[in-house]
C-alpha positions, 0 to 999 in steps of 0.5 A: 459363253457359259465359263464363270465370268467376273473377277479374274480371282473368281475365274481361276478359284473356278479352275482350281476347284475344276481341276482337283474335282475332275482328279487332274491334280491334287489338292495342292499340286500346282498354281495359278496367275492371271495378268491384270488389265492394266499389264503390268501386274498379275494375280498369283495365287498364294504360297500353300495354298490348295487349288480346290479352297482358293477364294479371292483373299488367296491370291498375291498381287505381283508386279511383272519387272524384269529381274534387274528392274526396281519394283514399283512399290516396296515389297512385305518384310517377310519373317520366318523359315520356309515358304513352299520350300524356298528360305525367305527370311526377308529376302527376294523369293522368286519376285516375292519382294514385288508383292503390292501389299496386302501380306501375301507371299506368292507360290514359291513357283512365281518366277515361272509365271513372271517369266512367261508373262515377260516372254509373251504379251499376248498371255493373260493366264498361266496355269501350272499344274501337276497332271498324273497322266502327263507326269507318268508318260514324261518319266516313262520318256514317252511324248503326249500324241494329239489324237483328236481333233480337240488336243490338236486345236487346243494345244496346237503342239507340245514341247518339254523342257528337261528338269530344273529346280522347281521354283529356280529362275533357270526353269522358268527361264528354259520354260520361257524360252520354250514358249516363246515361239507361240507354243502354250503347252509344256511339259516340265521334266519330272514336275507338271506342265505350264499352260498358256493362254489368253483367257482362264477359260481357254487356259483351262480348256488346254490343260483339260485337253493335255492330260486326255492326250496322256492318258488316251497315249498311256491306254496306247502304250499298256495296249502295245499299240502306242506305234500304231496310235494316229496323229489328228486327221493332217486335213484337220491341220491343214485347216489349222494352219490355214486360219482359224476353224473350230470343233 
């Protein structure tokens, strides 16, 4: 194993750096979680912050509760106007209230990574991110084709889930509901993608994979041969189907 090992916080600092240094984002385009050990916790990082500085102080403990569940601990009294666009004033901002200490507000995006977390116990890591290639073949109305056998064994398959408000509790209640059928790679309408997995590493694998599906599928449309572009090898998913294989 040669991904960065150790902290959790470490791990998804190393994705973020990854994915801003390979221009798969942005500095600040998108945020990431890992659930703790123990499963009634996650890692968020942190309202604002750039996905290629993250460091351990970055991240925000969250409680994973219901929404009609009390939180396990009394959440930071928060002062002020605008965190990552939502008003928090001292209210709820999308689970920001079950922060355990330590001052930190969440992304104002937490209520995709909660939601997610709650739908599936086997997810360990969600990554939310907005890919460029993803996003421009999502406003173009064209669907990700997984030419390879890497974009078949990693994403498996990909759904979409139309527009929301980004950061509303009815987004990241479609995205969940998406996911719950065992699919770990969405498309959010005009936004980004979430991507699910059980490991930072595998996490970072699907994203990575996701946006090479996009752009190879993009290269197919401005070539005019998109109707022409092959899906993986069907003996290759046949194999996939069957159990598991390797690349």
């Amino acid at each position: 194993m040669n991904y960065v090992s150790g902290d959790l916080r470490d791990q998804l600092a190393h994705l973020g750096r990854e994915v801003v240094r390979s221009g798969l984002v942005v500095g600040s385009g998108g945020n990431l979680s890992a659930r703790l050990p123990a499963g009634d916790s996650c890692w968020v990082t942190a309202a604002g912050s750039w996905l290629d500085r993250l460091d351990r102080d970055c991240f925000a403990e969250v409680a994973i509760v219901e929404p009609d569940a009390p939180a396990p601990v009394d959440g930071p009294s928060i002062d002020g106007a605008d965190v990552d666009g939502a008003d928090v004033n001292g209210a709820d901002v999308n689970g920001a209230d079950n922060v355990f200490g330590g001052g930190l507000v969440p992304s104002s995006e937490v209520a995709l990574h909660l939601a997610a977390y709650r739908a599936r116990p086997d997810v360990r890591v969600v990554v939310h991110l907005h890919p460029q290639s993803v996003l421009l073949l999502d406003a173009l109305g064209e669907s990700i084709r997984l030419v390879t056998t890497d974009h078949a064994f990693y994403l498996r398959r990909v759904a979409r889930v139309p527009f929301r408000l980004p950061g509303s509790e009815e987004l990241a209640e479609l995205a969940a509901t998406a996911a719950s059928d065992g699919t770990n790679c969405l498309v959010l309408a005009q936004h980004g993608c979430s991507v699910l997995a059980d490991s930072v590493e595998l996490a970072h694998k699907r994203a990575t994979n996701l946006e090479e599906a996009a752009r190879l599928t993009y290269r197919a449309l401005l070539a005019g041969r998109l109707a022409e572009l092959p899906d993986a090898p069907a003996a290759f998913l046949d194999r996939l189907e069957a159990g598991p294989t390797s690349v």
